[in-house]
C-alpha positions as CSV (number, residue, x, y, z in Angstrom):
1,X,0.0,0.0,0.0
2,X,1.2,3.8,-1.1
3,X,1.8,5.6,2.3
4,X,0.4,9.4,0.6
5,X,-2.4,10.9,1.1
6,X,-4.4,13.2,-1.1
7,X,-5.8,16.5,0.6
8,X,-8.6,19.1,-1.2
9,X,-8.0,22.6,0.0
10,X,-10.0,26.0,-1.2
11,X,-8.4,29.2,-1.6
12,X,-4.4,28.0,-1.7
13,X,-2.1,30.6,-3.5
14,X,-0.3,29.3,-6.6
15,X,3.2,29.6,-5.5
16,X,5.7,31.8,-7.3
17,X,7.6,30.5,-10.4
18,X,11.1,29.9,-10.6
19,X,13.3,30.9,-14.0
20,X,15.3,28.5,-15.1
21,X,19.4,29.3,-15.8
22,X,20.7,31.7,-17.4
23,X,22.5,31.4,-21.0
24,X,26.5,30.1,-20.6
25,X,26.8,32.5,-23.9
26,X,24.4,35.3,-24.7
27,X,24.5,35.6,-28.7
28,X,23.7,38.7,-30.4
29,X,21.5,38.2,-32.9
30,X,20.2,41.7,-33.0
31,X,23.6,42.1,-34.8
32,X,22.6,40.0,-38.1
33,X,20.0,42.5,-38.8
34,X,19.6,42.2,-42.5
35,X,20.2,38.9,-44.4
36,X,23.8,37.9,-45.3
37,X,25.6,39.1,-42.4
38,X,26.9,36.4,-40.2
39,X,28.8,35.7,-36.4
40,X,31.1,33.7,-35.4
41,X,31.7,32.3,-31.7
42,X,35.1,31.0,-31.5
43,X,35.7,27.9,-29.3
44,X,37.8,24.5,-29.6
45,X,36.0,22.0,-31.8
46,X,35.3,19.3,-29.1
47,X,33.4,22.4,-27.5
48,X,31.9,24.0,-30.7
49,X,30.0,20.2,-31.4
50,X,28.8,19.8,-27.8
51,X,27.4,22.9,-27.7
52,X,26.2,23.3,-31.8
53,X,22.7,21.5,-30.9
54,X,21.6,24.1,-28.4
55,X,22.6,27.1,-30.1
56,X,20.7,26.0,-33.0
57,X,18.0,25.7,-31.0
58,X,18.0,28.9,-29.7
59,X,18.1,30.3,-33.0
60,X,15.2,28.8,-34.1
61,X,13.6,30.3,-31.1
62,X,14.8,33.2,-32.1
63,X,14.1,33.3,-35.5
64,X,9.9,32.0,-34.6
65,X,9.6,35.0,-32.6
66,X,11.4,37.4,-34.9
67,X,10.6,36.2,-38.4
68,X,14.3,35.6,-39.4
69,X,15.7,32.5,-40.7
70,X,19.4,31.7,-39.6
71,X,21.4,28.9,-40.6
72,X,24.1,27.3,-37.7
73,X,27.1,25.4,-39.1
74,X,30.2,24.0,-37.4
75,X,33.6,25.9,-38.9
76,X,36.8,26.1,-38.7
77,X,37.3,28.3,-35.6
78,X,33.9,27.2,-33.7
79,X,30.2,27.9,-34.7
80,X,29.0,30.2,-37.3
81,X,25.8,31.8,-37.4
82,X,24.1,33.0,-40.8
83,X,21.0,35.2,-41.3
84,X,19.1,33.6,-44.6
């Protein structure tokens, strides 16, 4: 048998929310403000493909709420970022 019990209350507060972390690196996309222009973030390669899959989802985040398009690519010195 479960040893919880289930209690009904009226008029509980909803607690506060918590954030979650903050960004290791904050990427300026408000830099690639017309299409063509690209950044790079420089980092060792071992890094650069660890951290490839999360910066390319933040730039699809990015790029839903701003109606942008931006391409992410593993390069020579890191990760590049394109605006299409």
């Amino acid at each position: 048998m479960n040893s919880y019990s289930i209690k009904v209350r009226d008029d509980v507060p909803i607690p506060q929310g918590t954030t979650g972390p903050r960004p290791e690196l904050v990427i300026p996309f408000e830099e690639l403000n017309r299409k063509g222009k690209s950044l790079e973030i420089e980092m060792p390669r071992e890094e650069a493909r660890d951290r490839v899959r999360a910066i390319r989802l933040r730039a699809l985040r990015h790029s839903r709420s701003h109606d942008r398009e931006y391409t992410v690519r593993l390069t020579d010195a890191g990760i590049g970022i394109w605006r299409k």
